[in-house]
C-alpha positions in Angstrom: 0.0 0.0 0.0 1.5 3.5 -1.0 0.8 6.3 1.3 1.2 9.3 0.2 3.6 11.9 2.7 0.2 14.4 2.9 -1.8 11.9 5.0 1.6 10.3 6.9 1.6 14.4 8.0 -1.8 14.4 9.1 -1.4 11.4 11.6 1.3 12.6 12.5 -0.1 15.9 13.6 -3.2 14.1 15.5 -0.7 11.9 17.3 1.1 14.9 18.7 -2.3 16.6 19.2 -3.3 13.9 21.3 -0.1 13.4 22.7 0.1 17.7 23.4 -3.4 18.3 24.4 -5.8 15.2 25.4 -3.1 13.8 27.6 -2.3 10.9 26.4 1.4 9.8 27.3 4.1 9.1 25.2 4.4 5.3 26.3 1.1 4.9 25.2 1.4 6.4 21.7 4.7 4.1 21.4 2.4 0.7 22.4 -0.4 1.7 19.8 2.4 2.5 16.9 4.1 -0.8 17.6 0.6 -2.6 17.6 0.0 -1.1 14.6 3.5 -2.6 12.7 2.9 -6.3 14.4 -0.7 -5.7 12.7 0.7 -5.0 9.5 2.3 -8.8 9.7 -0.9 -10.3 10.2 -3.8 -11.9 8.0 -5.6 -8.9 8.9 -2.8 -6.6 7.2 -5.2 -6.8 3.8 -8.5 -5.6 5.5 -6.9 -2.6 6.9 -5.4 -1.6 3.9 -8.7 -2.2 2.0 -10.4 0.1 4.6 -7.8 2.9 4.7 -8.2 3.1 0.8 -12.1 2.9 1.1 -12.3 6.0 4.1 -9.6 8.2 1.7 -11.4 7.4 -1.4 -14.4 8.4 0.4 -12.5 11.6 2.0 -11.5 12.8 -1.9 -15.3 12.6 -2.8 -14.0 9.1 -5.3 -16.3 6.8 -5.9 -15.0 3.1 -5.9 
């Protein structure tokens, strides 16, 4: 799956959002962003990808 560097920014700047303003602490970012590489290893790996391209398609106004 390609990711483009636009939306890479935009979770990066609601990670340190959260991180900066609702609290959340730094080891817990660190657990969900190393949950979210194991995940990427797993049989589930294809159904995330199919729904992060779905909710951007969607975002852009694309119809599939």
């Amino acid at each position: 799956m390609t990711v483009t560097f636009p939306l890479v920014l935009v979770l990066g700047v609601v990670a340190w959002a959260a991180i900066k303003f609702l609290g959340i602490r730094m080891w817990a970012a660190l657990v969900i962003a190393l949950f979210g590489f194991w995940l990427a290893h797993t049989f589930l790996a294809p159904a995330v990808e199919s729904g992060t391209r779905t909710g951007v398609h969607l975002a852009n106004g694309k119809h599939i």
